[in-house]
MARDOVEX-823661 format. One line per field, with one value per residue (C-alpha): residue number from 1; x, y, z; residue in one letter. Coordinates in Angstrom, 1 decimal. Example, Ala and Ser with C-alpha at 12.3 -4.5 7.8 and 13.67 -1.06 7.14 Angstrom:
<pts>
pos	1	2;
u	12.3	13.7;
v	-4.5	-1.1;
w	7.8	7.1;
code	A	S;
</pts>
This chain:
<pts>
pos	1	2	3	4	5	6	7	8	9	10	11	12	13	14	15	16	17	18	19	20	21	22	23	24	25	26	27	28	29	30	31	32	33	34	35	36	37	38	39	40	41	42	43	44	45	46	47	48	49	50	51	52	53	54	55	56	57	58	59	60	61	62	63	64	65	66	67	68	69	70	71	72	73	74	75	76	77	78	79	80	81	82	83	84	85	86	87	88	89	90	91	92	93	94	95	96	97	98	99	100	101	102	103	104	105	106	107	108	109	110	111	112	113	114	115	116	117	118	119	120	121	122	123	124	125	126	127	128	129	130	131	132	133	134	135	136	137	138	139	140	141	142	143	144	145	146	147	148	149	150	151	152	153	154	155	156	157	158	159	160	161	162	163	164	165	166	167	168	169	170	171	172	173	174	175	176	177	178	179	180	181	182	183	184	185	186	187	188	189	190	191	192	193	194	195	196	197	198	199	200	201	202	203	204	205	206	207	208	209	210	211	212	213	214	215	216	217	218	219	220	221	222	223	224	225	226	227	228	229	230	231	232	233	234	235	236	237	238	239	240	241	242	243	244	245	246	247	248	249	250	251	252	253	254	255	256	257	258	259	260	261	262	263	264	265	266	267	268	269	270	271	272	273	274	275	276	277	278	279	280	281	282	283	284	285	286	287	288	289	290	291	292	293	294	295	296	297	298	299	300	301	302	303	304	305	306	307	308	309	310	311	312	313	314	315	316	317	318	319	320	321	322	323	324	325	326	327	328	329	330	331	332	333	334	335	336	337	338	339	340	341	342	343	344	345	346	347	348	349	350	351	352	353	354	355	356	357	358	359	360	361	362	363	364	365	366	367	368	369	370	371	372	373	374	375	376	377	378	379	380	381	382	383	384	385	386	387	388	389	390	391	392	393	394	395	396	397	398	399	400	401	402	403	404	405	406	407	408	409	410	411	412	413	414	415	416	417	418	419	420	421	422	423	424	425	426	427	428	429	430	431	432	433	434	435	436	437	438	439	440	441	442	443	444	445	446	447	448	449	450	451	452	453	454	455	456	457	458	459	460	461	462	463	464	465	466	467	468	469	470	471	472	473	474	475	476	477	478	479	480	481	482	483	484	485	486	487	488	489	490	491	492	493	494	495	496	497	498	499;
u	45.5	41.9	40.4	43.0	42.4	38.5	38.9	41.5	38.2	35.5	37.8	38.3	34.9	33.9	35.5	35.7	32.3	32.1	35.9	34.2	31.6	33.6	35.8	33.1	31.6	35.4	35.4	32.0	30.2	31.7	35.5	37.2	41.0	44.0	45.1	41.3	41.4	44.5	43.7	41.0	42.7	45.3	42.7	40.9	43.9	44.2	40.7	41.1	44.4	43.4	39.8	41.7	44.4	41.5	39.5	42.0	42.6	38.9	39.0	42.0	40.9	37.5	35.6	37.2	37.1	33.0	32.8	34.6	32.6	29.7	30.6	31.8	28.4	26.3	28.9	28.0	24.9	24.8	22.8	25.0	28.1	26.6	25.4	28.7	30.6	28.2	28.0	32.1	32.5	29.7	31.3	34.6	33.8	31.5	34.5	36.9	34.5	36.4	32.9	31.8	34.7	34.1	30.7	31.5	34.3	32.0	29.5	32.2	33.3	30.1	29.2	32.0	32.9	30.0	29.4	32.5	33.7	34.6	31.1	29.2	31.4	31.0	27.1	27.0	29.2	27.4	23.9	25.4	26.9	23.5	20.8	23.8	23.1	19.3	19.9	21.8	19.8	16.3	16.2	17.1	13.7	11.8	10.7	9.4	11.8	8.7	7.4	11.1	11.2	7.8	9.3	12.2	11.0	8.3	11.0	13.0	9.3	8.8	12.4	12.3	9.6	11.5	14.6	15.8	14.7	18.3	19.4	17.0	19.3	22.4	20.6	18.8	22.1	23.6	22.7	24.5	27.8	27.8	27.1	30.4	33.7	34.1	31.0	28.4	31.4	31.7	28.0	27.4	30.0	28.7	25.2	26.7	28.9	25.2	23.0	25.0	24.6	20.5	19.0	15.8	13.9	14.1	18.3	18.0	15.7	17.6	20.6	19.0	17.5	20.8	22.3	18.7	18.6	22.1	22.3	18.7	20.8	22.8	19.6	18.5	21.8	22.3	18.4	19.1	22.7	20.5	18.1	21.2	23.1	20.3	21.4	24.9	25.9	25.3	25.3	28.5	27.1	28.7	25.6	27.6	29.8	33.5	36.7	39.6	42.1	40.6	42.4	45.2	48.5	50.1	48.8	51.3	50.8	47.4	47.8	50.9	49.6	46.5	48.8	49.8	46.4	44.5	47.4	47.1	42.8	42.8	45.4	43.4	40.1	41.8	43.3	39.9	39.3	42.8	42.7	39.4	40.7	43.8	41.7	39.6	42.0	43.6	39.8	38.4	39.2	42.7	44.1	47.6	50.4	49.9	46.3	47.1	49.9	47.9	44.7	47.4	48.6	45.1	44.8	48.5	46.1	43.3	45.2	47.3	43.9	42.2	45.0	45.2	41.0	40.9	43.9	42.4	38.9	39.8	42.4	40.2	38.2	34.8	36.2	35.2	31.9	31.4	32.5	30.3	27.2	27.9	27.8	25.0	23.0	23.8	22.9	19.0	18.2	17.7	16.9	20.1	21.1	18.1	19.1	22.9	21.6	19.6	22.4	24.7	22.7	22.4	25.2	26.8	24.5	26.2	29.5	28.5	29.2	26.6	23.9	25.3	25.2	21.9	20.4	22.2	20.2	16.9	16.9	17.9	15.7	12.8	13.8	14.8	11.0	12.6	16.0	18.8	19.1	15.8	16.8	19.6	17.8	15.6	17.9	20.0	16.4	15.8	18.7	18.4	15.4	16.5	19.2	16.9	14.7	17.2	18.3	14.9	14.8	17.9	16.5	13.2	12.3	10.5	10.4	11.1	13.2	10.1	8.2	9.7	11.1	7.7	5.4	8.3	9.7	5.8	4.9	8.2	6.6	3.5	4.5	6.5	3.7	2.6	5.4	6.9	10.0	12.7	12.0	11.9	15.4	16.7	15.0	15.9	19.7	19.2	19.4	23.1	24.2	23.1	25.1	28.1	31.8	30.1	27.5	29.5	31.8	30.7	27.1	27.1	29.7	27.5	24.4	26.5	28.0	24.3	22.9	25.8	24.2	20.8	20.0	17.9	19.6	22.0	24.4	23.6	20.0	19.6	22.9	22.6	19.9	20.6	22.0	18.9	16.9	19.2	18.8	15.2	15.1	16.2	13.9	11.0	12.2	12.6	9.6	7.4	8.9	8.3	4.9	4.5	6.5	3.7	0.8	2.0	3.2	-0.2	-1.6	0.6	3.1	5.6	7.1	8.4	6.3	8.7	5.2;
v	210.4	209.8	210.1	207.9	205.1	205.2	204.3	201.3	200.6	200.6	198.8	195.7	196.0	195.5	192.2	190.6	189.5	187.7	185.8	185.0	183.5	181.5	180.5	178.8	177.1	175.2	174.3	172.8	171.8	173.2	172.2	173.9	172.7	174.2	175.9	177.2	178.6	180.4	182.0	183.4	184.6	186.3	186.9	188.8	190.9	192.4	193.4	195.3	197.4	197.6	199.4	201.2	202.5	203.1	205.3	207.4	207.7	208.9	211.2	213.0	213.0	211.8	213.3	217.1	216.4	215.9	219.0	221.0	220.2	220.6	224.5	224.2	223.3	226.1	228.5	227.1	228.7	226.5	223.4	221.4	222.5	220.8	217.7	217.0	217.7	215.5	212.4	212.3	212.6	210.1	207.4	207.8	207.5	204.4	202.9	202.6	201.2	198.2	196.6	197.0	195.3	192.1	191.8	192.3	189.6	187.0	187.6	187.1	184.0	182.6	183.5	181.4	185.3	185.7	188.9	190.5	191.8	195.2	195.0	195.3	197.9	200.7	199.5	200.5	203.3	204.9	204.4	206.2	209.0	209.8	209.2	211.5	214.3	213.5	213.4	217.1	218.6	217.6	220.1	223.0	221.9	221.7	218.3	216.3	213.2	211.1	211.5	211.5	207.9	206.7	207.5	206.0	202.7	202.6	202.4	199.5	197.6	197.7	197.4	194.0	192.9	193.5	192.0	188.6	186.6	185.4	189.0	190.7	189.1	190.8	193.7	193.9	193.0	196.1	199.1	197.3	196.9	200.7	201.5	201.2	202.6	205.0	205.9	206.7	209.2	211.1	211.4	212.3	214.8	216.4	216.8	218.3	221.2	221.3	221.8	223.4	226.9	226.8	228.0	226.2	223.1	222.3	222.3	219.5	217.4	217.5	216.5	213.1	211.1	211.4	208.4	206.6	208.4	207.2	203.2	202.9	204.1	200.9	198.7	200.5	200.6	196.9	196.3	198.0	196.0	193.2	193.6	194.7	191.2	188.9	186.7	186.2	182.9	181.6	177.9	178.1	179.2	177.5	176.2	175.1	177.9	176.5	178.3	178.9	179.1	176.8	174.1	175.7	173.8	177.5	179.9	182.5	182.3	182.0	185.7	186.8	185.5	187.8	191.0	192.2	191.9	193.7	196.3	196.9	196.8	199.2	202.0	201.6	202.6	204.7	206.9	208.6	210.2	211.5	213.1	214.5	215.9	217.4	219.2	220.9	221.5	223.9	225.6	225.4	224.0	226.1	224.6	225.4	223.5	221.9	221.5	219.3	217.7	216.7	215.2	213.5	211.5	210.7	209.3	207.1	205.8	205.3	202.9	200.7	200.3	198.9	196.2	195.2	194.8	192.9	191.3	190.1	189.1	187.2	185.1	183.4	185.3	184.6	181.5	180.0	181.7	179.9	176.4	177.4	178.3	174.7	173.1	174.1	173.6	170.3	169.5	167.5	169.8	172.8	174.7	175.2	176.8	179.4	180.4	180.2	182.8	185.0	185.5	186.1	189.2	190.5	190.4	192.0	195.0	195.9	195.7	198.5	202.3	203.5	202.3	204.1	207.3	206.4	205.8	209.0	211.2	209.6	209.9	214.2	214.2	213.3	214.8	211.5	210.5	207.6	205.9	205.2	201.8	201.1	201.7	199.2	196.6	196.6	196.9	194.1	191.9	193.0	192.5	188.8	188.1	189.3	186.7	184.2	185.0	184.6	181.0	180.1	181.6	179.5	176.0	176.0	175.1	178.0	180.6	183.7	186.9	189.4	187.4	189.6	192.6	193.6	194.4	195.2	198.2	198.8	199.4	201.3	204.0	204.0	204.5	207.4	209.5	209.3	210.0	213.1	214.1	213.8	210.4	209.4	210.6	208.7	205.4	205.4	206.1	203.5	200.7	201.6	201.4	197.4	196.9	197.4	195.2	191.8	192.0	192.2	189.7	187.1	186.9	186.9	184.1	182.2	182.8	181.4	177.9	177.3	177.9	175.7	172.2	172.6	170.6	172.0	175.8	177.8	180.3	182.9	183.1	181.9	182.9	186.6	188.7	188.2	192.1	193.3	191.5	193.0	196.2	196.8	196.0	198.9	201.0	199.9	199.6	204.1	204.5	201.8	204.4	207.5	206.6	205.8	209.0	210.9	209.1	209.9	213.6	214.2	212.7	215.1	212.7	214.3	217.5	217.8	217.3	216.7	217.7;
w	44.7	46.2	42.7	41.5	44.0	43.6	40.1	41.0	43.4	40.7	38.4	40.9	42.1	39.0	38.4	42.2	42.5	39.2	40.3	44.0	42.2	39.3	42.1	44.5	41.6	40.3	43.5	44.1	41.1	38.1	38.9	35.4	36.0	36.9	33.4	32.6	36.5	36.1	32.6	34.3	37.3	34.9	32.5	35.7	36.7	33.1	33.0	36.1	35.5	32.1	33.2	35.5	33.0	30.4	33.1	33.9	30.1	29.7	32.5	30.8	27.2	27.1	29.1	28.7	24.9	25.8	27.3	25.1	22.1	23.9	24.4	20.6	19.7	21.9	20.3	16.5	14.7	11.4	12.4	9.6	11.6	15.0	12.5	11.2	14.9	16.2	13.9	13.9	17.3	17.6	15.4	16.4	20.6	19.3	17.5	20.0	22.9	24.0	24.8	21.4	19.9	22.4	21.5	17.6	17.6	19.0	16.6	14.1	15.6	16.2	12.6	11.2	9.7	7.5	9.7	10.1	13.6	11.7	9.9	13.1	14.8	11.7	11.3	14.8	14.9	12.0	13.9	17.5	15.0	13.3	16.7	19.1	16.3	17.2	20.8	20.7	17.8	19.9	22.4	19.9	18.5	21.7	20.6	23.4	24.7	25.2	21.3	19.7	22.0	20.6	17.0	17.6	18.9	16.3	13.7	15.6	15.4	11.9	11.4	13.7	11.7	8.2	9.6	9.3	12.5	13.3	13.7	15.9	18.8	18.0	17.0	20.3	22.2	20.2	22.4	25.6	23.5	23.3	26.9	27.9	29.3	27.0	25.2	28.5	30.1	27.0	26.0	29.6	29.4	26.5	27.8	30.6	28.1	26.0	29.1	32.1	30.8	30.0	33.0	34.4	34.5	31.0	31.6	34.5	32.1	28.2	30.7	30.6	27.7	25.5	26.3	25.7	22.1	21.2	22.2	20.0	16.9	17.5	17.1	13.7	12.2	12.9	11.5	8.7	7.8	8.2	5.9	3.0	4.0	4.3	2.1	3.6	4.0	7.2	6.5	8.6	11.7	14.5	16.5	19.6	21.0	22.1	23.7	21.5	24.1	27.3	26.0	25.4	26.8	26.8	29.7	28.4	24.5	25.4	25.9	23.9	21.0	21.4	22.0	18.3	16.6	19.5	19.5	15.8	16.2	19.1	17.3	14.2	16.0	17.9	15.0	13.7	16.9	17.8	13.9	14.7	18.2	16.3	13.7	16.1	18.2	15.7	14.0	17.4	21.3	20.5	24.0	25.7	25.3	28.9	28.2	24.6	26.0	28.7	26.6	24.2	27.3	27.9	24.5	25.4	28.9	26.7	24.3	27.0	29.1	25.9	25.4	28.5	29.2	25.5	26.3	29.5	28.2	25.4	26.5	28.7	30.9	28.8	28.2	31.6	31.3	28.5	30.1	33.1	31.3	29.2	32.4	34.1	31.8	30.6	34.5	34.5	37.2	35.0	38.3	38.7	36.1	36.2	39.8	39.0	36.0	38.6	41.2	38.0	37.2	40.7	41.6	38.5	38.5	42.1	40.4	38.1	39.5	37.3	39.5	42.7	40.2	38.7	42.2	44.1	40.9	41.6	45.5	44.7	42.4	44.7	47.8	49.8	48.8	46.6	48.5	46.4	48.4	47.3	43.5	43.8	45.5	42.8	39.9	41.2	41.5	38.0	36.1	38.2	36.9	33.5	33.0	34.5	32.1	29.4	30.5	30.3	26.7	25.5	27.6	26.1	22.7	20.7	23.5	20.7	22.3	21.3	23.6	26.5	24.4	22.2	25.4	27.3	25.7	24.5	27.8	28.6	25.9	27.1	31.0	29.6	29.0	32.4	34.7	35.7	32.2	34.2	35.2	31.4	30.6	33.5	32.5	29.1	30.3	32.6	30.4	29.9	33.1	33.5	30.4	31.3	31.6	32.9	31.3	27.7	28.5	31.3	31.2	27.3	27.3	29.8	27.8	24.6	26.5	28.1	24.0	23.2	25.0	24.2	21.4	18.7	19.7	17.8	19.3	17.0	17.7	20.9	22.3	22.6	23.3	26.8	27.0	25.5	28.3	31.0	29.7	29.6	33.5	34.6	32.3	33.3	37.1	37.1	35.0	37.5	40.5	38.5	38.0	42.2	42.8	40.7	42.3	46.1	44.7	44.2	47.2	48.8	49.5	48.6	48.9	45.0	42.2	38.6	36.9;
code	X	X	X	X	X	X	X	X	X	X	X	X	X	X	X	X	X	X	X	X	X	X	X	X	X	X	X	X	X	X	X	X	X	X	X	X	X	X	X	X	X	X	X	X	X	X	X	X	X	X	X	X	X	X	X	X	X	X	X	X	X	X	X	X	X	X	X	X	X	X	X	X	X	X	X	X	X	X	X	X	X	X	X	X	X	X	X	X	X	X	X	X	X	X	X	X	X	X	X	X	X	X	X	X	X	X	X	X	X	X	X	X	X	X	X	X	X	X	X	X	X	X	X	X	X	X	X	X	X	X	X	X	X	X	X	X	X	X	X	X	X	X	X	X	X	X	X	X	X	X	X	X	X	X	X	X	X	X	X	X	X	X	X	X	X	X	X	X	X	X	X	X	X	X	X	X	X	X	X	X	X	X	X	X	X	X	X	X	X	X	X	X	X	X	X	X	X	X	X	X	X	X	X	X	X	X	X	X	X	X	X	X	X	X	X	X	X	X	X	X	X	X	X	X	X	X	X	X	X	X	X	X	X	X	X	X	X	X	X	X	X	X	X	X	X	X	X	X	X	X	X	X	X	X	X	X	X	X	X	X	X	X	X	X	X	X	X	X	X	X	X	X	X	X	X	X	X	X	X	X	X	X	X	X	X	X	X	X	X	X	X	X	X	X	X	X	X	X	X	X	X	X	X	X	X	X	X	X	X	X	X	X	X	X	X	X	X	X	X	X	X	X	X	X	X	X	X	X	X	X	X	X	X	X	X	X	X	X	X	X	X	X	X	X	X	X	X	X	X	X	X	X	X	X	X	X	X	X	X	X	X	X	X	X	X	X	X	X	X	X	X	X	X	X	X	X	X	X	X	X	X	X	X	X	X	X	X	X	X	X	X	X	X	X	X	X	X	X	X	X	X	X	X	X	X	X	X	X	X	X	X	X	X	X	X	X	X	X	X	X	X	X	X	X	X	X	X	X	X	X	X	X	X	X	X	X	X	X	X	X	X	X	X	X	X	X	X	X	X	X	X	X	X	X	X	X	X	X	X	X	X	X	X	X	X	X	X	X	X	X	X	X	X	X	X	X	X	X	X	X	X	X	X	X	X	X	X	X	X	X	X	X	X	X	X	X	X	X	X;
</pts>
């Protein structure tokens, strides 16, 4: 019961802060009207039993199906074998990520359809399949996480540079779309199956980094799609970013109407992996009847929460984060909208439970030197900062993405060879954790209604990217405290050197 009510806690702490917020500004400044307001309320409610539904879901199936083909793995000698288990397992988890499929149906919509919503998701899914067989198969090769990073990011540069300018954004946004619900459980579960049974230091630091590894497949795969469909017809691109159901008369059919083609969507990307489960679950997990019964249920959980979070964001949650982010910025005072954007990000990094997690492993990790408090407080000014940084992006006239991502994530590689290897694995993980529910689905809708006003922007180019901004924050924050926690380590400082 305690576990059960701790995830009804994450799941409406997740959402709270965000409706506080919404609700202070209809009443202030941004008044949105009564029919808006109450699709968001509802809209609000079904995110939160839906999350809640969908995390129990992935504690039953998910997460045990993680572990279990983790020990499948260490029990497997072909490398193909663990290539193959990895890449399916990979693209399935990646293809039913609700976050994923928000992200890829604005991009559809904002696209006009010239790049389909089930384009994206594969693209992606095919790029988590092929860099979690990297992640796993890395270790068995005693290749260093810093230089398979350095690779790794080298390839997104020259890729970036290849790429058609008006993709990099979504490209960029990419890894954040597949940091969600369902994807960081099961990868972390599956370190946890790879790495629980090596014994010393090495163990503790291949436990971390995986997640890292994965999310950048998402940005190459979606590079690569770009450069094969640069020639798609954008011509249609919808250059100011409206609400299809804010002005709906209908608060119900606003949702109803929603309900069939997100049911059908969510059991078709559902399907591959309960197939997948089923045939190893007869060549390999072999589970009792209790135990398969039980995961199957899981899979039932799994599929209700989806419906009811989709449900929930789309039929108009993001919509008022949309009308919101149109608002504020169409305000002369453009101050406003910059600091609106910073309290936006800080305060929905404290709604993710990652960051307690992420923080809790960095003060064990250096013996109380580093306080978890401390960690939060910084990621919350970070990820601020970060969407601050991103309304000033859309606002003003020529200010490129790569202006904050190129020596960003340069310098993220570069502070990675000096800081102590457990603090790189964390980092790079990191960036998942400030990419979670809000920043998916609020934040990105506000960064599209803000794009949507400014004349001379276009919601495909200037619209997104805001993710990829949010996520770097936190990389650089652990790597900036790994290198201090080095420095005073060998001062003395410290009682626990990672080195």
């Amino acid at each position: 019961m305690n576990v059960l009510l701790k995830k009804f806690r994450d799941a409406v702490f997740s959402v709270i802060p965000i409706t506080i917020i919404v609700l202070i500004l209809n009443f202030t400044i941004v008044p949105l009207g009564t029919t808006p307001l109450i699709k968001f309320l509802i809209g609000a409610v079904l995110i939160i039993f839906g999350l809640f539904i969908f995390l129990i879901g992935v504690d039953i199936a998910i997460i045990p199906m993680g572990d279990m083909l983790g020990s499948t793995i260490l029990e497997t000698n072909s490398i193909w074998k663990i290539i193959l288990i990895c890449f399916l397992f990979g693209f399935s988890i990646s293809v039913v990520e609700p976050v994923l499929h928000i992200v890829a149906g604005q991009i559809d919509y904002v696209t006009a359809g010239a790049i389909s919503k089930s384009l994206i998701i594969i693209s992606v899914s095919i790029g988590v399949g092929v860099l979690i067989t990297l992640g796993v198969i890395r270790p068995m090769f005693n290749i260093p996480l810093r230089l398979c990073l350095t690779i790794i990011y080298s390839i997104i540069f020259i890729l970036a540079l290849i790429a058609p300018p008006e993709f990099i954004s979504i490209s960029f946004d990419a890894p954040g779309a597949t940091t969600g619900v369902l994807t960081v459980p099961f990868i972390s579960s599956l370190a946890i199956g790879l790495f629980s049974k090596r014994a010393g230091k090495e163990s503790e630091e291949d436990s971390f980094g995986l997640v890292g590894i994965t999310t950048s497949g998402a940005v190459i795969a979606l590079l690569i799609m770009s450069i094969f469909v640069r020639n798609a017809d954008l011509s249609h691109t919808i250059n100011h970013y409206t609400s299809n159901n804010i002005t709906s008369s209908s608060i119900a059919g606003s949702f109803l109407k929603l309900v069939p083609s997100i049911m059908l969507e969510t059991l078709s990307a559902l399907l591959p992996i309960v197939i997948i489960f089923l045939v190893f679950q007869v060549i390999s997990f072999k589970l009792s009847k209790n135990s398969f019964l039980n995961i199957i249920k899981g899979f039932v959980h799994t599929f209700i929460g989806a419906v009811l979070f989709l449900t929930g964001a789309n039929g108009g949650f993001m919509d008022v984060g949309v009308t919101i982010g149109g608002t504020l910025t169409s305000f002369e005072n453009k101050i406003v909208v910059i600091l609106f954007g910073f309290l936006l990000g800080a305060v929905a990094i404290l709604a993710e439970p990652s960051v307690y997690v992420i923080s809790k492993q960095i003060e064990e990790v250096t013996s109380g030197y580093i306080k978890g408090s401390l960690i939060i407080s910084a990621f919350s000014i970070g990820v601020g900062f970060a969407v601050a940084l991103s309304v000033i992006r859309t606002i003003v006239p020529g200010f490129k993405l790569w202006y904050y991502l190129l020596p960003g994530y340069a310098l993220a590689v570069i502070l990675s060879y000096f800081v102590p290897n457990l603090f790189v694995g964390i980092a790079f993980d990191s960036g998942g954790v400030a990419t979670g529910l809000m920043a998916a689905t609020f934040i990105l809708a506000f960064a599209q209604g803000a794009a949507g006003v400014v004349e001379g922007s276009n919601a495909l180019v200037d619209g997104f990217g805001t993710i990829s901004i949010i996520a770097l924050m936190p990389v650089l924050t652990l790597l900036i405290f790994g290198l201090i926690f080095k420095v005073k380590s060998s001062k003395g400082g410290t009682q626990k050197n990672e080195q």
